[in-house]
NUMAR-984990 format. One line per 5 residues: number of its first residue (from 1); their letters; for each residue x, y, z of C-alpha. Coordinates in pm, 1 decimal, padded with zeros to 6 digits. Example, Ala and Ser with C-alpha at 12.3 -4.5 7.8 and 13.67 -1.06 7.14 Angstrom:
BEGIN
1 = AS = 01230.0 -00450.0 00780.0; 01367.0 -00106.0 00714.0 $
END
This chain:
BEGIN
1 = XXXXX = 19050.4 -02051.5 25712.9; 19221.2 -01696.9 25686.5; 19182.9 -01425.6 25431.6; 18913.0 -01492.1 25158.9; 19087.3 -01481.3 24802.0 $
6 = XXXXX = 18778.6 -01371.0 24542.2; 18731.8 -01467.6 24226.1; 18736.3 -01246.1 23938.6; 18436.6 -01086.5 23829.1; 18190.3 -01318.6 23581.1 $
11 = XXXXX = 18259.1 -01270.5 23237.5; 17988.9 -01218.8 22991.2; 17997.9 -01584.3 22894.0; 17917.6 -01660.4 23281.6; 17646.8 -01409.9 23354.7 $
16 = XXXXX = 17461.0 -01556.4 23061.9; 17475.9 -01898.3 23211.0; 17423.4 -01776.6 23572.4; 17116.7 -01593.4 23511.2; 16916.1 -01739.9 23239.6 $
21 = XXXXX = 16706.7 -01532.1 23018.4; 16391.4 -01681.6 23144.7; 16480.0 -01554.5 23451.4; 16391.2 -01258.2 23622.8; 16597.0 -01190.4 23950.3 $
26 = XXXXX = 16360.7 -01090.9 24237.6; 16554.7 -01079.3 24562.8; 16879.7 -01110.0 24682.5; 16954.9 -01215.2 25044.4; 17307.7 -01210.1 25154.0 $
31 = XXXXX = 17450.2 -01361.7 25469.9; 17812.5 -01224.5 25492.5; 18100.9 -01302.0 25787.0; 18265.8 -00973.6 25931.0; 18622.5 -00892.4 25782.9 $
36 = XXXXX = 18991.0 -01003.7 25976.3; 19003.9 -00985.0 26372.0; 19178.2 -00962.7 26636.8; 19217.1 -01300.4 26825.0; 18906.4 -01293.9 27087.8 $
41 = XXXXX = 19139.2 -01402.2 27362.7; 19460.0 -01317.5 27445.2; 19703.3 -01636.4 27375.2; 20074.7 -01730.1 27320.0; 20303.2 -01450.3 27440.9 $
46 = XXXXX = 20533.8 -01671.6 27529.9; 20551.5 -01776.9 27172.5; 20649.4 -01423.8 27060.9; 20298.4 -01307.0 27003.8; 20197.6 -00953.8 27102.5 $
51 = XXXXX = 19885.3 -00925.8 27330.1; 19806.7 -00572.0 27165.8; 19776.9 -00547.5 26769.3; 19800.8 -00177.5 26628.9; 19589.1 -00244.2 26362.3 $
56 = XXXXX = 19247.7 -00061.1 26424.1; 19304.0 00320.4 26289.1; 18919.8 00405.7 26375.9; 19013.5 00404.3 26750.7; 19199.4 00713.1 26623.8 $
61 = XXXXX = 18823.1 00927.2 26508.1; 18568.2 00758.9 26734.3; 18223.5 00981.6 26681.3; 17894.1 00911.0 26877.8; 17596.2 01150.5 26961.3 $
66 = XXXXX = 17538.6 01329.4 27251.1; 17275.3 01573.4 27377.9; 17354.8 01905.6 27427.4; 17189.4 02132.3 27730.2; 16964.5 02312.1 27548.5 $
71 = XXXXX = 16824.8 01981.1 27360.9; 16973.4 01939.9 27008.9; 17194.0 01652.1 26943.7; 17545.6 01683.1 26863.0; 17857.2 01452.5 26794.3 $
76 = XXXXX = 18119.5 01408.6 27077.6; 18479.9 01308.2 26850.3; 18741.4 01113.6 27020.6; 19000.0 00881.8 27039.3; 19019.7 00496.1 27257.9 $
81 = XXXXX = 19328.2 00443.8 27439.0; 19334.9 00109.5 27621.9; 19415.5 00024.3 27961.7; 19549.8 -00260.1 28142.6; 19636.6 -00372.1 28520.2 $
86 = XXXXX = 20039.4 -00356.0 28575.3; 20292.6 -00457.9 28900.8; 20038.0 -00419.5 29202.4; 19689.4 -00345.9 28974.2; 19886.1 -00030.0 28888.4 $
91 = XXXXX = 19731.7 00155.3 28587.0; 19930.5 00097.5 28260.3; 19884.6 00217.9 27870.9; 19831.6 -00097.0 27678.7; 20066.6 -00043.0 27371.8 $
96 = XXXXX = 20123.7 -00243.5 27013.0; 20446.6 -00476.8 26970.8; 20609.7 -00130.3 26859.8; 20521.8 00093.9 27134.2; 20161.5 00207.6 26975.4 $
101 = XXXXX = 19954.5 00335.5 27205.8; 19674.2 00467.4 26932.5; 19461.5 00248.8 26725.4; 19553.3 -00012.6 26958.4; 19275.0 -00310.2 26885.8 $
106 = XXXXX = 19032.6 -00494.8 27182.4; 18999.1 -00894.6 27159.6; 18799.6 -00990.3 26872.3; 18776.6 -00637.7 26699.8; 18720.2 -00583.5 26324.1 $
111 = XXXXX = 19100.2 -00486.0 26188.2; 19190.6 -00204.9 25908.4; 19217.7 -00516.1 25707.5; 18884.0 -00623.1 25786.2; 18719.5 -00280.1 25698.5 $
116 = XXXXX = 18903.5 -00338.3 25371.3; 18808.1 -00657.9 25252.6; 18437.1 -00588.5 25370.7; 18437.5 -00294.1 25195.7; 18536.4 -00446.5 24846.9 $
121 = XXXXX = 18265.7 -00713.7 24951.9; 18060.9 -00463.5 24915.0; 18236.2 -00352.2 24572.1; 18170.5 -00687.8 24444.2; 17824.5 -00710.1 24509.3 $
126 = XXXXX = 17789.7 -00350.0 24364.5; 17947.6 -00437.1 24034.8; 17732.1 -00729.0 24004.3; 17367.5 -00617.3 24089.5; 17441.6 -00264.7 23963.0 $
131 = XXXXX = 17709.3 -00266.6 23723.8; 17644.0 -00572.2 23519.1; 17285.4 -00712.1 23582.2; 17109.9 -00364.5 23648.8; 16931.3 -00500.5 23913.6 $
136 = XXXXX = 16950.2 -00242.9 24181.8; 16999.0 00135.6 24119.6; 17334.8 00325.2 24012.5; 17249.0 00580.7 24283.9; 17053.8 00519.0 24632.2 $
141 = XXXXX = 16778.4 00783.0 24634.9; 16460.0 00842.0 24872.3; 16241.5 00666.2 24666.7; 16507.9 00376.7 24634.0; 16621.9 00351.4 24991.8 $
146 = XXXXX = 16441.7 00103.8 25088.9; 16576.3 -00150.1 24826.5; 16826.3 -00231.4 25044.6; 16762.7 -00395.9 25370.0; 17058.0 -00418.3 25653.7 $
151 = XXXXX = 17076.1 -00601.4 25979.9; 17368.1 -00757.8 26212.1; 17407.5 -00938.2 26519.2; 17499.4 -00783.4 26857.4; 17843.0 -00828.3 26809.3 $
156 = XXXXX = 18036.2 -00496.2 26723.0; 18272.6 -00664.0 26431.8; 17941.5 -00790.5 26273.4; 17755.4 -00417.9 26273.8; 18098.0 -00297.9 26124.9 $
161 = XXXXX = 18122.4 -00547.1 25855.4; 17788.2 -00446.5 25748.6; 17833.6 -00070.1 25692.5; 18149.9 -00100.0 25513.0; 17974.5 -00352.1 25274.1 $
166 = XXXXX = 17695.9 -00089.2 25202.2; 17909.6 00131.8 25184.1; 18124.8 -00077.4 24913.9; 17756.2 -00074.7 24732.3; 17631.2 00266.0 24761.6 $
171 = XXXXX = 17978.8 00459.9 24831.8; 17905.5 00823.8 24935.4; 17936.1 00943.6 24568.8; 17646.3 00715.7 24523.9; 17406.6 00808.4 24774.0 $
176 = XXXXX = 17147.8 01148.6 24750.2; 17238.8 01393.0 24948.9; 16870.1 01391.0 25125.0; 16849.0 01036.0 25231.9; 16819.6 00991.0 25603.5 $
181 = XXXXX = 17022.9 00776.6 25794.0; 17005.3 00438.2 25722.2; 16812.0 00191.3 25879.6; 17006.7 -00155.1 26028.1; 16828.3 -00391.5 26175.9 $
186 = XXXXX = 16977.8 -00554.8 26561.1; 16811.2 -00744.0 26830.1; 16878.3 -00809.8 27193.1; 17116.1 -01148.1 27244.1; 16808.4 -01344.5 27385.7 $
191 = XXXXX = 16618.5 -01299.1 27064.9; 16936.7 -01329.1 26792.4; 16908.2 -01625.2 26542.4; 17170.8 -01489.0 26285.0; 17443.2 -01694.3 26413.4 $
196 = XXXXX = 17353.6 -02023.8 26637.8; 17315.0 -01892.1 26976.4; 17406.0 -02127.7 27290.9; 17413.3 -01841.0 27553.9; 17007.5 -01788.6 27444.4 $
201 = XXXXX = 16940.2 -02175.7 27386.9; 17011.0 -02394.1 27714.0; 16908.9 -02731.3 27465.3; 17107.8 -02626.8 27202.9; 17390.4 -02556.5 27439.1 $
206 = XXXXX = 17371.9 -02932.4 27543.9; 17373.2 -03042.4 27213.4; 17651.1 -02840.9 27119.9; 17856.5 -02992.1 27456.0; 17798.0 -03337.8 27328.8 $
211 = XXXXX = 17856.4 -03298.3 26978.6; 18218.3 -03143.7 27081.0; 18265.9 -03392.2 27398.2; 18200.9 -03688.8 27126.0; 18495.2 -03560.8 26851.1 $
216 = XXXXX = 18735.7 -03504.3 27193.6; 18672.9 -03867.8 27272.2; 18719.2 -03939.8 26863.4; 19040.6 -03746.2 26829.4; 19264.2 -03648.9 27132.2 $
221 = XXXXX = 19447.2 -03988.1 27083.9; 19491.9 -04030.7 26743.6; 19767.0 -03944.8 26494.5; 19663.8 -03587.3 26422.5; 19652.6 -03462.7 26763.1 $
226 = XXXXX = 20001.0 -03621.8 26834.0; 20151.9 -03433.7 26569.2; 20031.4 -03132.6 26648.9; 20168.4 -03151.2 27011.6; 20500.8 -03266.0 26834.5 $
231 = XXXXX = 20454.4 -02936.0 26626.4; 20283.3 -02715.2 26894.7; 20333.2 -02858.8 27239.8; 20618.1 -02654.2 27368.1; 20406.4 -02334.7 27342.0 $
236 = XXXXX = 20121.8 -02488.3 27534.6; 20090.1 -02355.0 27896.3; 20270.0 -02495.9 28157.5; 19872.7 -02609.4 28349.9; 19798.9 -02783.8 28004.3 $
241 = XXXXX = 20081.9 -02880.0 27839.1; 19898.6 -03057.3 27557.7; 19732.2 -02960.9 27254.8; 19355.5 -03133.1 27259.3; 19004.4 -03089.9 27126.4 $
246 = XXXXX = 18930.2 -03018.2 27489.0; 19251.2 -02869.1 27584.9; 19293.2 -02500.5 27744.0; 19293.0 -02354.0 27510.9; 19038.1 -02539.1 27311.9 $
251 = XXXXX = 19168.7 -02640.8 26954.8; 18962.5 -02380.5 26831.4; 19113.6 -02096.7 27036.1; 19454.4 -02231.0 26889.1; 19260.6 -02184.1 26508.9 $
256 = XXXXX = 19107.3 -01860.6 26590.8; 19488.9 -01737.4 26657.0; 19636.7 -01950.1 26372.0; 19390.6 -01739.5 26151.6; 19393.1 -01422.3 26292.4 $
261 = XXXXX = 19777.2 -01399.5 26306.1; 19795.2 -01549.4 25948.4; 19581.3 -01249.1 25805.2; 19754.5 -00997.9 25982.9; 20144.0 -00830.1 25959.1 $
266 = XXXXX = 20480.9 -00914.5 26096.1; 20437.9 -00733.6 26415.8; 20158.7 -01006.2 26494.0; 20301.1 -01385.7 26353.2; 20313.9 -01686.0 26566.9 $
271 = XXXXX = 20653.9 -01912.0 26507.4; 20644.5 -02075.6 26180.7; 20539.4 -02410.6 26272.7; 20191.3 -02244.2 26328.0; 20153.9 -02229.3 25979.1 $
276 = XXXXX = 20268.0 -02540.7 25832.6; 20022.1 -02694.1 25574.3; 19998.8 -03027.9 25773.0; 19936.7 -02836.5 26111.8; 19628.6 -02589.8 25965.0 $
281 = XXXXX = 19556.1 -02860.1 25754.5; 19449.1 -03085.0 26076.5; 19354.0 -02807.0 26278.2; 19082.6 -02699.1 26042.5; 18914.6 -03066.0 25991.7 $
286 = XXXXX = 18867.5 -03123.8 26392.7; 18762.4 -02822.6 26446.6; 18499.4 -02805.5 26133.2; 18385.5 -03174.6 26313.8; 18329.1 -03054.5 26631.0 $
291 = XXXXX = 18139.6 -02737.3 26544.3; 17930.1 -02867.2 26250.9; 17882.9 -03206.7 26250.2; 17594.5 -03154.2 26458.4; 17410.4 -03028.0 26161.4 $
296 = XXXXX = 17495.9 -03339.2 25928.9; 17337.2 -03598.3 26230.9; 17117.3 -03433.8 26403.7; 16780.1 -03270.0 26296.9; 16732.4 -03125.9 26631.0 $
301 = XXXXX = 17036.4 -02971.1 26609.1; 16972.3 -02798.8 26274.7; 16633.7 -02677.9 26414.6; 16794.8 -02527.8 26748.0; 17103.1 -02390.8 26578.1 $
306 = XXXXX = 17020.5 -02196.2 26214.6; 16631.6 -02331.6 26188.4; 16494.9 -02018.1 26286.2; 16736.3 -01811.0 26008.5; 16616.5 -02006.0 25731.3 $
311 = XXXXX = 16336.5 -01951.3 25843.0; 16375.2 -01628.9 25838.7; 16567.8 -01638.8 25486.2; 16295.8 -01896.3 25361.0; 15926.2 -01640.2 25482.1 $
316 = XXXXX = 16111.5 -01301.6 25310.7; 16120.5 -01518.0 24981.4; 15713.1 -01619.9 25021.6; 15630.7 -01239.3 25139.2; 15814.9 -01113.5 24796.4 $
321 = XXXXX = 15631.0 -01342.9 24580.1; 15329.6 -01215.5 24789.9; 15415.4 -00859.1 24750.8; 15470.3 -00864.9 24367.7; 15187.7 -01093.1 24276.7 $
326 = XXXXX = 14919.3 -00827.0 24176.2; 14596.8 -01012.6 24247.0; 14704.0 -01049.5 24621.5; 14810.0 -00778.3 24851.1; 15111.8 -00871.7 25020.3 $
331 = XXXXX = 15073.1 -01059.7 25374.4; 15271.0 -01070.7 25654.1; 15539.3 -00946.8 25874.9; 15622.0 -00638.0 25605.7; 15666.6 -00404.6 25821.1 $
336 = XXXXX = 15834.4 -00041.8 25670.3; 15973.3 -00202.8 25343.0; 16121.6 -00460.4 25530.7; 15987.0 -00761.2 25319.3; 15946.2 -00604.1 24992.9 $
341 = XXXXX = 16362.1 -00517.4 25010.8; 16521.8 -00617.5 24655.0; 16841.9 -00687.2 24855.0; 16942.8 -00750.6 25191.5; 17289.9 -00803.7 25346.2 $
346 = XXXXX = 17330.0 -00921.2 25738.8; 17639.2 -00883.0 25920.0; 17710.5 -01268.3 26072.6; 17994.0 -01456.9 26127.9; 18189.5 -01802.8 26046.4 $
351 = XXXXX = 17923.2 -02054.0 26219.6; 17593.5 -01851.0 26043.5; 17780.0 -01947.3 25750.5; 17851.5 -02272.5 25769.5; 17557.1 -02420.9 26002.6 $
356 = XXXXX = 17332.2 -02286.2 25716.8; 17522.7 -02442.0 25439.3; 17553.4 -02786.2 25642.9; 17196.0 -02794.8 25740.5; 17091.7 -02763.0 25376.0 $
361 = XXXXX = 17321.6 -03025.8 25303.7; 17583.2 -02817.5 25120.9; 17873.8 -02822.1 25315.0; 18057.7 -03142.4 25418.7; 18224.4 -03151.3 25746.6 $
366 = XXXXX = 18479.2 -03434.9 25626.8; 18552.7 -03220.7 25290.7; 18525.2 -02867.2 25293.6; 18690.6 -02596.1 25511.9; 18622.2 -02364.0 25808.5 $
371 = XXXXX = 18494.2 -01999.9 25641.9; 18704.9 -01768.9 25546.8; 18658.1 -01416.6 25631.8; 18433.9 -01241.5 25415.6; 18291.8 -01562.8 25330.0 $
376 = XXXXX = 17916.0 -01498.4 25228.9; 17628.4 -01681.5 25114.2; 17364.6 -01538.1 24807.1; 16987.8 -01681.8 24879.6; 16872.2 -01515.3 24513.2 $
381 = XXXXX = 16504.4 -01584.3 24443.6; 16374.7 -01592.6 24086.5; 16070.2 -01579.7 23863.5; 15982.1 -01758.5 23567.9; 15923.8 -01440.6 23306.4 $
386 = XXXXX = 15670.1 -01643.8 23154.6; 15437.9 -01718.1 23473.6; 15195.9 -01478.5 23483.4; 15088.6 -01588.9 23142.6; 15089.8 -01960.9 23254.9 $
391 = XXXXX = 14928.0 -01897.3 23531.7; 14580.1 -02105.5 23625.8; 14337.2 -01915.4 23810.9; 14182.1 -02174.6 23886.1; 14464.2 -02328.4 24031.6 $
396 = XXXXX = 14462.0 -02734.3 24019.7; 14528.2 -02952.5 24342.4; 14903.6 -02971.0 24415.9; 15080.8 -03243.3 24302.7; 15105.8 -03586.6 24472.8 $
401 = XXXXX = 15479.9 -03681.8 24492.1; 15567.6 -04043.5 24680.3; 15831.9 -03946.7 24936.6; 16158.3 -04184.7 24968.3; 16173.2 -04326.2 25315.3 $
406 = XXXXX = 16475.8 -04195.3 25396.4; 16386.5 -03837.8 25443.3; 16046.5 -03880.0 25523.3; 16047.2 -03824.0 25869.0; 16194.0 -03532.8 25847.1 $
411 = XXXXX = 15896.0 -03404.2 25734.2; 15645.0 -03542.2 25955.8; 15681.8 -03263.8 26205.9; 15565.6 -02979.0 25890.4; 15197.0 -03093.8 25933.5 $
416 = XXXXX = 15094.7 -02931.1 26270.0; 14851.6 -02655.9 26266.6; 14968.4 -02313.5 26206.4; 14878.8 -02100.4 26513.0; 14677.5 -01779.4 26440.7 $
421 = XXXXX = 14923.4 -01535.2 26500.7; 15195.4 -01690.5 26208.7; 15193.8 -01509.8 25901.0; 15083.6 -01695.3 25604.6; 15437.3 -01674.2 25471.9 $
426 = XXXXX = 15571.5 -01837.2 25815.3; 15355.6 -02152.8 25715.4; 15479.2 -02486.2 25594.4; 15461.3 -02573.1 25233.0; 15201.3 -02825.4 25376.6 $
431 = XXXXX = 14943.4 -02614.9 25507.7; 14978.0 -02394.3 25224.6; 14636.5 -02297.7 25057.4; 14667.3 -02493.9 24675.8; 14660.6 -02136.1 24518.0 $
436 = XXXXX = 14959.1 -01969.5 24732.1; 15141.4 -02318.2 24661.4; 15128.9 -02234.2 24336.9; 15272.7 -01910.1 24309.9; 15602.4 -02069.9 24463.9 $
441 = XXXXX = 15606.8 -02310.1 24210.9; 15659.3 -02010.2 23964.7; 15956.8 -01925.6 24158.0; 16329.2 -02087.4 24199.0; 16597.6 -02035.9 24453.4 $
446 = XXXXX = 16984.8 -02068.5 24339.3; 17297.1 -02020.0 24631.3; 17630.1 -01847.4 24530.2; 17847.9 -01934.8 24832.8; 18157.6 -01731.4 24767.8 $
451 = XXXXX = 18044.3 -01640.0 24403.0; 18016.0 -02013.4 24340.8; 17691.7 -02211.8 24274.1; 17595.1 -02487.1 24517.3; 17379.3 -02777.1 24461.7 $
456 = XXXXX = 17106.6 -02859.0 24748.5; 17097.8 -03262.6 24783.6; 16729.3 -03215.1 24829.2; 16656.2 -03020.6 24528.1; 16900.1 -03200.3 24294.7 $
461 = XXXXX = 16728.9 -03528.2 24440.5; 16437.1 -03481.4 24134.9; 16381.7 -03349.8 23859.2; 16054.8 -03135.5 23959.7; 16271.3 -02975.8 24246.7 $
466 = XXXXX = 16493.8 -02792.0 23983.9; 16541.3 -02614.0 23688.6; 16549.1 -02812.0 23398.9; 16902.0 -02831.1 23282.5; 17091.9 -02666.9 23632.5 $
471 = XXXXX = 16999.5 -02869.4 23982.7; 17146.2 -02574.5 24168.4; 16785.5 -02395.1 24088.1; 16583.8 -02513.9 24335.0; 16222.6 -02483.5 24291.5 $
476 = XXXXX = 16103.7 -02219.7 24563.8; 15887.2 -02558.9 24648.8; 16129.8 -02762.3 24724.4; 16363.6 -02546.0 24882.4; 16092.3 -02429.8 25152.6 $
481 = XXXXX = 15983.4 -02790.8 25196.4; 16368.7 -02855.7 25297.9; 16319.4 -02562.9 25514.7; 16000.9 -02621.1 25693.6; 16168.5 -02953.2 25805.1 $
486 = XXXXX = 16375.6 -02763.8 26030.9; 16223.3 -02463.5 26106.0; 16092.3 -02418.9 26491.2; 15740.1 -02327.4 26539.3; 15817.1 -02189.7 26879.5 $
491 = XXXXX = 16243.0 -02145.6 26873.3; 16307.7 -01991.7 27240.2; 15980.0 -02271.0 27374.6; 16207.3 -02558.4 27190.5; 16508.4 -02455.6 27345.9 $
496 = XXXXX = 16385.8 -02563.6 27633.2; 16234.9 -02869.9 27589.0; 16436.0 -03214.0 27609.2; 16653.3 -03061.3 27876.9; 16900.8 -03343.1 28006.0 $
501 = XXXXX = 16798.8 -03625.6 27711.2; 17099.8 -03798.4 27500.1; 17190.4 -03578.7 27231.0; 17250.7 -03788.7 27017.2; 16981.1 -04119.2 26906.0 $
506 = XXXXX = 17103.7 -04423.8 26754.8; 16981.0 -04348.0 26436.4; 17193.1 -04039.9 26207.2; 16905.2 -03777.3 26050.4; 17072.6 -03654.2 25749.8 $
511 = XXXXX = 17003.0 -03306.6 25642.8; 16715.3 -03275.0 25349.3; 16769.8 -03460.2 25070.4; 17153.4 -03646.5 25157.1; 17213.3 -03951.0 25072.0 $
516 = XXXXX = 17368.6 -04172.4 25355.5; 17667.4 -04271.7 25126.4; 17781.6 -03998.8 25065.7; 17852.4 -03856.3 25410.1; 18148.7 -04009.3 25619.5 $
521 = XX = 18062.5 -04102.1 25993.3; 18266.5 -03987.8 26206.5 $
END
């Protein structure tokens, strides 16, 4: 929920295991949340709790370019003092819970703390692809710039989190003198797919509504949610005095504080019964529900909400094994290096992290736990070493597999005609040409999710979908089939179809590949 605790860095004895010999590493695509916050809203004062935190020292050296008369650019240095409305709107200093009035935080801002842990993020993922599997450079240079692709969502703490992660891989000391700036990727909040985006989506937005109004209705009046009032109540406001799913504020506005506050210093702590075990411990599991258990049921859901980024995740993989396959120049959105990259990292948050995870059927709302900060997910996409000498040219027709009924309709949207201006490595594994089929099937997919392997239900479900020997490498087959079945053809035209139906059918879709007993309804 709070602070992400890593693991140690893999031992010898684990690197051989994680990346097999027969192996060769390709691409690396990292989805990464942004570092420790501030609290996006300003909650429980009377609880103690300062409104201002003192904890962002780059409000201190602020730098952005200007232009100067005579046309040159220049950079204008300066500090951020914030300001608030006092006794009859009169101006007033906002100040820390000690009287700071410099490096004084806004509502969800990325903390010192936040820089930090991104930072040796960043660190980690250096000592891994650089350090110990040689993968990427020591040093960034001209010709190697472009090895590492960047992007990040709209949201400041998210562009942050992403250059003090590069910077964790290529520190200064590590970068040519003569590179030019480097190049991160952003788009406009009406086009952003990197974290699942109601304000952008009005049918995902319903969805969303319903999926939440349902797990009010499930637990406002059960056990949980009467001892957290017993715990939390008296700190409620006075115009809602009870703690609820629904409440004001939402049981998620009470986490986002729990978490932030936990992470952070004594000048910033809620009272102690904020923290109890059995208080985060029920806190957490509602709040997972109501924000993810849309993925588990619903296949519209997954589509609306994180389709699109797998996607996304899912057509870089095709366009590398386009790019390095020497009989066929590379095809497709490549635009400037962009989908040749060895590694990428994108600045994201909590809900890109775990929407993906559920949707793939990785992450269990009933089980596993809200992200941490830092929490990140490695797509890694490998190559058999020996496939260009197995390689038919005359490649055979694909092979035939009998799907089980209880996925197959997933599926049965994957078949429509791609429209002419999709790039071949947009299209669905089922309108794939028999030859570019088989060049994925020379190629496997593994996740680290917090430097641990995960196991895709889908691609564990037989034994042509993985790796002989280790389920979590999924065949790049397999793993784009589970992604074609909820990938839009047309995200922003979907959102706004099926404006005003239920949200939720009578039958549950499962994500690709889960079996229904091993998911608890809820």
């Amino acid at each position: 929920m709070t602070t992400l605790t890593p693991r140690p860095a893999y031992s010898p004895a684990e690197l051989e295991k994680l990346y097999p010999s027969n192996l060769e590493l390709q691409q690396v695509q990292i989805l990464l949340r942004h570092g420790e916050r501030t609290p996006v809203g300003t909650r429980f004062q009377n609880a103690g709790l300062a409104p201002y935190w003192p904890y962002c020292t780059a409000a201190r050296q602020l730098k952005d370019v200007v232009l100067n008369s005579d046309g040159t650019w220049d950079y204008l240095s300066w500090r951020r003092r914030l300001e608030r409305l006092g006794p009859n709107d009169a101006p007033i200093t906002s100040a820390g819970s000690r009287g700071e009035i410099d490096g004084v935080c806004e509502p969800g801002e990325l903390t010192d703390l936040g820089r930090q842990t991104t930072l040796a993020l960043g660190e980690r993922i250096r000592n891994l692809y650089v350090n110990q599997l040689s993968f990427l450079p020591t040093t960034a240079t001209v010709d190697t710039d472009n090895n590492v692709s960047l992007r990040a969502t709209p949201i400041q703490r998210a562009l942050e989190s992403v250059q003090q992660a590069y910077t964790g891989l290529y520190p200064p000391t590590h970068r040519a003198t003569a590179l030019p700036p480097k190049t991160i990727v952003r788009r406009s909040i009406q086009d952003e797919t990197l974290f699942p985006n109601e304000s952008a989506c009005p049918r995902f937005r319903e969805l969303a509504k319903a999926f939440a109004d349902r797990t009010a209705k499930v637990w406002n009046d059960g056990p949980e949610i009467r001892y957290l009032n017993s715990k939390l109540g008296k700190w409620m406001p006075e115009a809602t005095p009870k703690v609820a799913v629904d409440g004001h504020p939402r049981l998620s506005g009470l986490m986002d504080t729990i978490n932030a506050t936990r992470a952070h210093g004594s000048a910033t702590k809620l009272p102690k019964e904020f923290y109890e075990q059995k208080v985060t411990g029920y806190v957490d599991r509602i709040c997972t529900e109501e924000w993810f258990v849309g993925y588990q049921e619903s296949n519209e859901y997954r589509t609306l909400g994180i389709g699109a980024l797998i996607g996304d995740l899912s057509q870089r993989m095709v366009e590398k094994v386009r790019a390095n396959d020497v009989a066929t120049p590379a095809v497709g959105a490549i635009v400037a290096g962009e989908g040749d990259f060895k590694l990428s990292m994108s600045g994201c948050h909590d809900t890109t992290i775990a929407s993906a995870l559920t949707a793939l059927g990785a992450f269990d709302v009933s089980r596993d736990h809200w992200p941490n900060f830092t929490s990140n997910i490695a797509f890694e996409l490998f190559r058999r070493k020996d496939a260009l000498v197995v390689r038919d040219t005359a490649a055979a027709p694909p092979k035939q597999t009998q799907r089980p009924s209880w996925w197959s309709t997933l599926f049965s949207s994957t078949t429509a005609t791609t429209s002419s201006t999709a790039t071949l490595a947009r299209t669905p594994l089922t309108d794939l040409p028999p030859t570019e089929r088989q060049k994925l099937e020379e190629h496997y997919v593994r996740l680290r999710y917090n430097d641990q392997p995960i196991t895709i239900p889908f691609c564990a479900a037989q034994k042509d979908r993985h790796l002989e020997g280790d389920e979590s490498f999924c065949t790049l087959t397999a793993f784009k089939q589970a992604a074609d079945s909820f990938t839009p053809k047309d995200w922003k035209g979907q959102c706004r179809m099926n404006l005003g139906a239920p949200a939720m059918g009578t039958n549950i879709s499962r994500p690709p590949g889960w079996v229904d007993e091993e998911v608890k309804v809820v």
